[in-house]
N, C-alpha and C positions, 0 to 999 in steps of 0.2 A: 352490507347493512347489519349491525348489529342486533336481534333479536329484543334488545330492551329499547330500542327507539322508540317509543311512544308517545302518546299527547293524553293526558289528563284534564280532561275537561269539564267544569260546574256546567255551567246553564250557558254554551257558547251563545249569546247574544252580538259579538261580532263577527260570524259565520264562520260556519266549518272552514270553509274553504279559506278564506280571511286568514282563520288562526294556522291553518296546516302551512301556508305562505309563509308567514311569518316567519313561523317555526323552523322552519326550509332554510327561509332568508340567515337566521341567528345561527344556525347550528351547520350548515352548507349541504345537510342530508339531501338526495333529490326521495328518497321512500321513505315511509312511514309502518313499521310494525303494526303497531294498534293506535287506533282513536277509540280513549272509552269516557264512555258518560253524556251527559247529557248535550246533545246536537242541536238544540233549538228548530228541530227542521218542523214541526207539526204546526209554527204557525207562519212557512214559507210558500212561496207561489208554486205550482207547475211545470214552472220553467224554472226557478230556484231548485227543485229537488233534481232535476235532469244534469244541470249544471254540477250539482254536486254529486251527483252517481259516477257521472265523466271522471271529475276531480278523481275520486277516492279511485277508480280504474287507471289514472293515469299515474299518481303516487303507488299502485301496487300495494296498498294497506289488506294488511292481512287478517288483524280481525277487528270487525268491528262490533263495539259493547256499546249500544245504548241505552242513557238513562229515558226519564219520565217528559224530559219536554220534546222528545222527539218526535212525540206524539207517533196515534195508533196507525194513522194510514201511510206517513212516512217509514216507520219501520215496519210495519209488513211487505212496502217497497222494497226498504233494503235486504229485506229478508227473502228475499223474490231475486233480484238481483246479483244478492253474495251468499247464495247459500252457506255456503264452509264456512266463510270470513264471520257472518252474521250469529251475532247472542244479545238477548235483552238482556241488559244485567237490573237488577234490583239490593238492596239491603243484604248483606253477606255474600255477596259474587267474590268469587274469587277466579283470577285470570293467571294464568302460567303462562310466564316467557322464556 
């Protein structure tokens, strides 16, 4: 897999896992380097965030950068979860691949 694989994401409102599909689907990648920016997850279920913890373990994503809609209790999940992988990004983040 190439190190610049990644997803660039606004305010995913057709879900993480949705867009990484896709994304999957177009390009024939089975991993994903980085998912960075805003995940939508803060205003998802309990079993929506599990579901996508799975996901991102099973894609092998290496780091993940989330923005502001991911809201506070899903990413201190993922920050629980994916130590290494896990950065809040904000305004001037800057990511090296």
């Amino acid at each position: 897999m190439p190190p610049w694989w990644s997803i660039l994401l606004g305010c995913c409102h057709a879900g993480l896992v949705n867009t990484i599909e896709t994304a999957r689907q177009l390009t024939g990648e089975d991993e994903v380097y980085a998912v960075v920016g805003g995940t939508h997850l803060g205003f998802c279920t309990g079993s929506q965030l599990e579901q996508t913890i799975q996901a991102l373990r099973r894609f092998r994503v290496k780091k993940i950068c989330t923005g502001h809609c991911t809201g506070f209790a899903a990413a201190a999940r993922l920050a629980h979860e994916f130590p290494v992988a896990f950065q809040p990004t904000a305004v001037g983040y800057c990511l090296e691949v």
